[in-house]
The first five atom37 places (N, CA, C, CB, O) and aatype in JSON, in Angstrom:
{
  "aatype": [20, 20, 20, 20, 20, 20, 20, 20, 20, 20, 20, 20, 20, 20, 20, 20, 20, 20, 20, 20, 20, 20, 20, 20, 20, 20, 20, 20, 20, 20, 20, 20, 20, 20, 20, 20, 20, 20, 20, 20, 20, 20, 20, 20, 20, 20, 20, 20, 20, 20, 20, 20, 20, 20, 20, 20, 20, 20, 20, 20, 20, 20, 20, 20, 20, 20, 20, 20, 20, 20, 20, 20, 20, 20, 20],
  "atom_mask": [
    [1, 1, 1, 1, 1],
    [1, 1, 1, 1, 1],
    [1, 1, 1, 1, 1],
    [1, 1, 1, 1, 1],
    [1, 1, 1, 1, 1],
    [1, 1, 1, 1, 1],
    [1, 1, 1, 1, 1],
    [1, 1, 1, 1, 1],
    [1, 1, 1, 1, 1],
    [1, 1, 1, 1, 1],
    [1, 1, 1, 1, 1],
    [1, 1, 1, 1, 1],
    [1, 1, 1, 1, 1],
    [1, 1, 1, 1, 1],
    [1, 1, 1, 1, 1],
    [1, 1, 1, 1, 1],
    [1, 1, 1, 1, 1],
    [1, 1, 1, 1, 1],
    [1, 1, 1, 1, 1],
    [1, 1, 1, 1, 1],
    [1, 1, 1, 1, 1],
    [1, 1, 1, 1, 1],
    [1, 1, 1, 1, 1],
    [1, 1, 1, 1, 1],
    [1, 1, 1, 1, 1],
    [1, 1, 1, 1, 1],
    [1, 1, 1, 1, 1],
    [1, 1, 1, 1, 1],
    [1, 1, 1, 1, 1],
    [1, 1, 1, 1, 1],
    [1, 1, 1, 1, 1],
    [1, 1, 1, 1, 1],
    [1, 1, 1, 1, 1],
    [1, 1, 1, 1, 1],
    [1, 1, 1, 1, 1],
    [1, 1, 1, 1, 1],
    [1, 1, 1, 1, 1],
    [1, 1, 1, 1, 1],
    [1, 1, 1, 1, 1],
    [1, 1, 1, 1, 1],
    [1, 1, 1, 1, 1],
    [1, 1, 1, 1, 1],
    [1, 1, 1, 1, 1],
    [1, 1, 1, 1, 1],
    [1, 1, 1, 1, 1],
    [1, 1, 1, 1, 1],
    [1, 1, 1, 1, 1],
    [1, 1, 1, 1, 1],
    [1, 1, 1, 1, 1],
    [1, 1, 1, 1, 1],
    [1, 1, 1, 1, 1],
    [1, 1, 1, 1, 1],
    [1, 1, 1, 1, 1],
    [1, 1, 1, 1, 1],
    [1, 1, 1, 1, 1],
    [1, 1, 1, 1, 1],
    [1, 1, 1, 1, 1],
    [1, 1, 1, 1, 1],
    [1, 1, 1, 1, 1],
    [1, 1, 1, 1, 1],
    [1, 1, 1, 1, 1],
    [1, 1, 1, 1, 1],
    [1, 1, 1, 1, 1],
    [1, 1, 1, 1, 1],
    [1, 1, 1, 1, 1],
    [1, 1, 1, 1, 1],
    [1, 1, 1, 1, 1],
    [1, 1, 1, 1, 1],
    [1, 1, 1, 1, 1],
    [1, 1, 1, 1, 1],
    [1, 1, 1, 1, 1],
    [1, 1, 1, 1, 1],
    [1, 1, 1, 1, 1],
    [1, 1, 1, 1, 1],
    [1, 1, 1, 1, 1]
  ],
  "atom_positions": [
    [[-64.98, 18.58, 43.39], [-63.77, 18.53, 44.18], [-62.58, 18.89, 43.29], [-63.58, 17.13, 44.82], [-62.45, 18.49, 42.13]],
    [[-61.83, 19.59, 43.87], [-60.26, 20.5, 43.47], [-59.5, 18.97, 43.2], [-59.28, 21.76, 45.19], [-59.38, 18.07, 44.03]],
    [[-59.04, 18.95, 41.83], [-57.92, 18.0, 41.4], [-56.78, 18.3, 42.15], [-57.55, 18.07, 39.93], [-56.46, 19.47, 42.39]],
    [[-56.06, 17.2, 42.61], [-54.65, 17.77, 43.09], [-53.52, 18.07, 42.15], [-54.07, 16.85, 44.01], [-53.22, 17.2, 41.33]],
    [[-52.77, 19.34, 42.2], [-52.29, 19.75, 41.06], [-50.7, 18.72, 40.55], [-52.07, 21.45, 41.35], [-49.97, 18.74, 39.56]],
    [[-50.73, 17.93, 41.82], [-49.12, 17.48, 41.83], [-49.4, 16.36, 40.73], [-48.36, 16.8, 43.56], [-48.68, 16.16, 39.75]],
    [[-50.6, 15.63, 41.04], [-51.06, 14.51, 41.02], [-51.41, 14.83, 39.08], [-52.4, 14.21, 42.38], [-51.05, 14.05, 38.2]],
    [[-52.13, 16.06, 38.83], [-52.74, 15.94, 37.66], [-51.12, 16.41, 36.15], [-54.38, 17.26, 37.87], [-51.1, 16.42, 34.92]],
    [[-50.08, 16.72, 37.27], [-49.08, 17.15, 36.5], [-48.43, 15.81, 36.12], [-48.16, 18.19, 37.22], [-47.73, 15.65, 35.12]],
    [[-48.76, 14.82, 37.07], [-47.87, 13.69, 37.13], [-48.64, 12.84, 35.39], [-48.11, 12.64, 39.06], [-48.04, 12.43, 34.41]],
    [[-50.01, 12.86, 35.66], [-50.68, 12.34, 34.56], [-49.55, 12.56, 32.92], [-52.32, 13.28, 34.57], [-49.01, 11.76, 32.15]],
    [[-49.63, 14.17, 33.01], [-48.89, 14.57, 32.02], [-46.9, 14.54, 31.4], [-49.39, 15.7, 32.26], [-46.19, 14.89, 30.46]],
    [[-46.85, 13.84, 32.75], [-45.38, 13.82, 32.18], [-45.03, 12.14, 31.55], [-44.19, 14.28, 33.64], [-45.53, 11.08, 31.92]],
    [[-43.94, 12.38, 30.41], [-43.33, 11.5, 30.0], [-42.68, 10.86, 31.14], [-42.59, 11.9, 29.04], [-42.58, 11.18, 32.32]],
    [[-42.15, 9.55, 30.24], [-41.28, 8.73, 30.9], [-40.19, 8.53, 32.04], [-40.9, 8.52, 30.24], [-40.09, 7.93, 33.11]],
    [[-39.38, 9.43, 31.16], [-37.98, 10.18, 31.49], [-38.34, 10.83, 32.75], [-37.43, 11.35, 30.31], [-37.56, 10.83, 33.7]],
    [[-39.39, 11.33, 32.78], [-39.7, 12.72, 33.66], [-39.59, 12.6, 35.19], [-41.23, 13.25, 33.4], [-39.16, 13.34, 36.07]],
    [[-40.24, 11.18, 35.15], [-40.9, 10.41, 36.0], [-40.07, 10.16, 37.36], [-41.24, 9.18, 35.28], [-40.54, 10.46, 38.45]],
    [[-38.2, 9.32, 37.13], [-37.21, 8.92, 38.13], [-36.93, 10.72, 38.4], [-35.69, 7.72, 37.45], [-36.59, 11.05, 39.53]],
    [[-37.04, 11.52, 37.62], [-36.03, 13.0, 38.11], [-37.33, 14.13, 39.24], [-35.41, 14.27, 35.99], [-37.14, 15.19, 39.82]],
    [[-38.61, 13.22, 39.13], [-39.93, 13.77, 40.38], [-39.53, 12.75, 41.54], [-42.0, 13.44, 39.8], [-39.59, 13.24, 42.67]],
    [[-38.98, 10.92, 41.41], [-38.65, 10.34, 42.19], [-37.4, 10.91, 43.23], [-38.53, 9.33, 41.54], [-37.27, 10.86, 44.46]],
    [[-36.68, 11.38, 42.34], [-35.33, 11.48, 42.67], [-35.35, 13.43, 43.69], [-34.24, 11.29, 40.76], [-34.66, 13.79, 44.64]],
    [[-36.33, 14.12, 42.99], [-36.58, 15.64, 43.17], [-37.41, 15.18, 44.62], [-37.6, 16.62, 41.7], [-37.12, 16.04, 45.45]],
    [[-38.09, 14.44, 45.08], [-39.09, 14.38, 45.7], [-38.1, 13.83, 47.02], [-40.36, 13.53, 44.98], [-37.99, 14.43, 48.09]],
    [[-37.44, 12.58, 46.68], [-36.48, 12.15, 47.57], [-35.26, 13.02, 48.34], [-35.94, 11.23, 46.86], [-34.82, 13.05, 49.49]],
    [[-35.01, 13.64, 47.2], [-33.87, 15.26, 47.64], [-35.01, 15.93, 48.5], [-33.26, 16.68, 45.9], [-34.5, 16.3, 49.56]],
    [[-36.16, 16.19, 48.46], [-36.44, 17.32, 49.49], [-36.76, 16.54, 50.82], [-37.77, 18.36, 49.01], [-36.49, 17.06, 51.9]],
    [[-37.21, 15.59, 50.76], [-37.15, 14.75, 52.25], [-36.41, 14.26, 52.72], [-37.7, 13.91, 52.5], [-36.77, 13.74, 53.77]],
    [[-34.91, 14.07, 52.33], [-34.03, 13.77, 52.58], [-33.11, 15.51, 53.27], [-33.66, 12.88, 51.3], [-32.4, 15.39, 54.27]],
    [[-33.19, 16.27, 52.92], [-33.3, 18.04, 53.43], [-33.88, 17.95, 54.3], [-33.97, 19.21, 52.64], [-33.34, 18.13, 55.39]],
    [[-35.19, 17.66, 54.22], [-36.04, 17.89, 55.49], [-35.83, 17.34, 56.68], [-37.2, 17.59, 55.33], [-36.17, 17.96, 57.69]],
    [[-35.27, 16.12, 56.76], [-35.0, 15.19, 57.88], [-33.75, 15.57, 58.37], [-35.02, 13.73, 57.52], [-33.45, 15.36, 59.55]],
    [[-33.02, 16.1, 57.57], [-31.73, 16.56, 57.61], [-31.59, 17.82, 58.33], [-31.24, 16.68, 56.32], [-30.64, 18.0, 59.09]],
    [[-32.55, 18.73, 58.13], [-32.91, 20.41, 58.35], [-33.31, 20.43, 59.82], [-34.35, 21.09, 57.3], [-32.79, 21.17, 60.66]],
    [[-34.42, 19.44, 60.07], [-34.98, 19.86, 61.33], [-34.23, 19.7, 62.54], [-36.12, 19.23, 61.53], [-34.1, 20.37, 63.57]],
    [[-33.81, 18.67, 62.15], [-32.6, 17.73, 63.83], [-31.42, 19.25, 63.91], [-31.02, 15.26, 63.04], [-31.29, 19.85, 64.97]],
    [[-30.82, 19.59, 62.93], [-29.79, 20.41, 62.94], [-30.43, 22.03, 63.47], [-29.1, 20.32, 61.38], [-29.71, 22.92, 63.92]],
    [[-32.16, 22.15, 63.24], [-32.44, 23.34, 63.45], [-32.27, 23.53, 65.32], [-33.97, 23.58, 62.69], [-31.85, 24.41, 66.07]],
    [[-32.96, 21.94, 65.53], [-33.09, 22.17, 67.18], [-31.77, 22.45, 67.62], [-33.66, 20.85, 68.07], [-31.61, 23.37, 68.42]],
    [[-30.64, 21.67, 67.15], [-29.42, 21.83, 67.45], [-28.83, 23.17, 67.55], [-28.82, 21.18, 66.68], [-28.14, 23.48, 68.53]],
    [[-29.09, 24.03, 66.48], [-28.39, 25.41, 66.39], [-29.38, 26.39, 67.52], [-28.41, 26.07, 64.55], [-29.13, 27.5, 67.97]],
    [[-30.31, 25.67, 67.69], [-31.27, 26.78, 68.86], [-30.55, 26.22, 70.3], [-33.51, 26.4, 68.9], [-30.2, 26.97, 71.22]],
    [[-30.39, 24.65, 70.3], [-29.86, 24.3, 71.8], [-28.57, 24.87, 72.22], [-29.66, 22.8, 71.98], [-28.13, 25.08, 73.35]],
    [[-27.86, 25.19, 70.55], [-26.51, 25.55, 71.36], [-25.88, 27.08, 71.21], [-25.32, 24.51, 70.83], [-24.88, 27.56, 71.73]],
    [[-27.06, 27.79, 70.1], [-27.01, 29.53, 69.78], [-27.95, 29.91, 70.43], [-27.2, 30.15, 68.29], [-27.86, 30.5, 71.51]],
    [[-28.95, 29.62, 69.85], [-30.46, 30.16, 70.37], [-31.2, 31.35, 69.12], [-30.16, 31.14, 72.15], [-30.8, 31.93, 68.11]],
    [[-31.65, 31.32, 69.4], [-32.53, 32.62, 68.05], [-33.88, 32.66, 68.49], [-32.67, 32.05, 66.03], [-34.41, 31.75, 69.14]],
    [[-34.62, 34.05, 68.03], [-35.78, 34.32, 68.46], [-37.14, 33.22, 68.32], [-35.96, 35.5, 67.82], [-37.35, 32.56, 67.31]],
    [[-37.84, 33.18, 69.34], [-39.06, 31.73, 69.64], [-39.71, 31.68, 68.24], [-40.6, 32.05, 71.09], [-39.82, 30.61, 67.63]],
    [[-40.03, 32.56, 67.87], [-40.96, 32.54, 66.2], [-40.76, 31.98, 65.27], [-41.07, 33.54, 65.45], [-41.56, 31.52, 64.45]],
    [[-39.22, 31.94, 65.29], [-38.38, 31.12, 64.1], [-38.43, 29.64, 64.74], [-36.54, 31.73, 63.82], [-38.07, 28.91, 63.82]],
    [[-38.71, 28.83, 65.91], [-38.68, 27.47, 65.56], [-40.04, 27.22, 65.06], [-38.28, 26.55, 66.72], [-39.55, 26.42, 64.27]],
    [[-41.31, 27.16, 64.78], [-42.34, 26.86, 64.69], [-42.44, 27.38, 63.27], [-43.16, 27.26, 65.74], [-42.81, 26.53, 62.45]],
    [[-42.14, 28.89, 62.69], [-42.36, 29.11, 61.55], [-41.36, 27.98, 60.8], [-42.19, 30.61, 61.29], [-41.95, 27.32, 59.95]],
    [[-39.68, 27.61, 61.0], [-39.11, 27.17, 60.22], [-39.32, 25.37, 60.25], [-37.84, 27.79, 60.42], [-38.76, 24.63, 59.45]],
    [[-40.07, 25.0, 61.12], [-40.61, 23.9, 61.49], [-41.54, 23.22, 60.75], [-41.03, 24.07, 62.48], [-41.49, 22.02, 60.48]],
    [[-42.57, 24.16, 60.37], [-43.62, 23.98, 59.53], [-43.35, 23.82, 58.31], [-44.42, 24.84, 59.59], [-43.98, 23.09, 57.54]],
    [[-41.82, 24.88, 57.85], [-41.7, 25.07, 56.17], [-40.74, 23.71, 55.78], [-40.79, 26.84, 55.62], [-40.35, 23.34, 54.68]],
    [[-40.46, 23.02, 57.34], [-39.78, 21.9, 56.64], [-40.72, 20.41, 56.62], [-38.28, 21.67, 57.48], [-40.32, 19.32, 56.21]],
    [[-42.36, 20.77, 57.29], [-42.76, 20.41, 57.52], [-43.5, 19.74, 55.81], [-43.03, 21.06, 58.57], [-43.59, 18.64, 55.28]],
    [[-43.85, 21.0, 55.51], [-44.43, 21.58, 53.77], [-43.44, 20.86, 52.88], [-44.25, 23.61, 53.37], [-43.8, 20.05, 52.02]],
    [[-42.11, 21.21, 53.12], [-41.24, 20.63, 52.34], [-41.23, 19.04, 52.64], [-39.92, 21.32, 52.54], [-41.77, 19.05, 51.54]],
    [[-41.17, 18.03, 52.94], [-41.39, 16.71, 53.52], [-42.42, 16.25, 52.67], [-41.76, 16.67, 55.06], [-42.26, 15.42, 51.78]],
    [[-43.96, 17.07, 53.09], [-44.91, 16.85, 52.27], [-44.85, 16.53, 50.6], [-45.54, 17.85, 52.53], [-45.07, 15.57, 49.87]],
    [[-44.44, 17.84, 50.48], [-44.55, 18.09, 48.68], [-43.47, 17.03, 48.18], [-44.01, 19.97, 48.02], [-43.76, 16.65, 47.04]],
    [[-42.28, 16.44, 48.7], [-41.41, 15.56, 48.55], [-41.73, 14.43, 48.64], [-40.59, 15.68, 49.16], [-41.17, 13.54, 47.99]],
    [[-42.9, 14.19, 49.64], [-43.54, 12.81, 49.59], [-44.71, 12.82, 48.43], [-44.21, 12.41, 51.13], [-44.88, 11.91, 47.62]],
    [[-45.53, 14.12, 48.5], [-46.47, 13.78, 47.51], [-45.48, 13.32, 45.44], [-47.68, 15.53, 47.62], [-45.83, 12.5, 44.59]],
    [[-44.49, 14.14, 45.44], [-43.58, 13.57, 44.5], [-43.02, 12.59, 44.3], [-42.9, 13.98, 44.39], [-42.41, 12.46, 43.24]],
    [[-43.03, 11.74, 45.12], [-42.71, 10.41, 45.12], [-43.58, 9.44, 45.07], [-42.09, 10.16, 46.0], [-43.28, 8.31, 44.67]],
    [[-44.54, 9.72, 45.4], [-46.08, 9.22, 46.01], [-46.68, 9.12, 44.07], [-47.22, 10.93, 47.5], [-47.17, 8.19, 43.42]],
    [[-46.47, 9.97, 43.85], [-46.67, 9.97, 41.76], [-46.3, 9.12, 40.98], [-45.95, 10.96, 40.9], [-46.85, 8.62, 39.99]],
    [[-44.86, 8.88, 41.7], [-44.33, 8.42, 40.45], [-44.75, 7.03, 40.06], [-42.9, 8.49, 40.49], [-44.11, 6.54, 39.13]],
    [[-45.87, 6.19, 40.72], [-46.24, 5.32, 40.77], [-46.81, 5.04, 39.53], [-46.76, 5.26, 41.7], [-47.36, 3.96, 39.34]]
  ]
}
């Protein structure tokens, strides 16, 4: 089984390293929660082509993730 790469980077970092993956991880889910509410918003009240809510949906979806798995480390 595939090591997870977030997880095996986390092994390797110092101390220091550690609050600025807490803090990096917290900034992107804190974006993300931030990103999506405002995306529906700019479609309810501009509108833009159907492809872009689902593609940009997902990438904030990814982003959330990788922000939780960074926080999820620093343990």
């Amino acid at each position: 089984m595939v090591d997870d790469p977030l997880q095996s980077l986390s092994k390797e970092l110092t101390v220091p390293q550690k609050p600025f993956l807490n803090t990096l991880g917290f900034l992107m889910q804190f974006a993300a929660l931030t990103f999506l509410p405002l995306l529906i918003l700019w479609q309810l009240n501009f509108g833009f082509r159907l492809i872009w809510m689902p593609a940009l949906t997902t990438a904030g979806v990814i982003v959330f993730y990788v922000g939780h798995r960074l926080r999820e480390n620093d343990e």
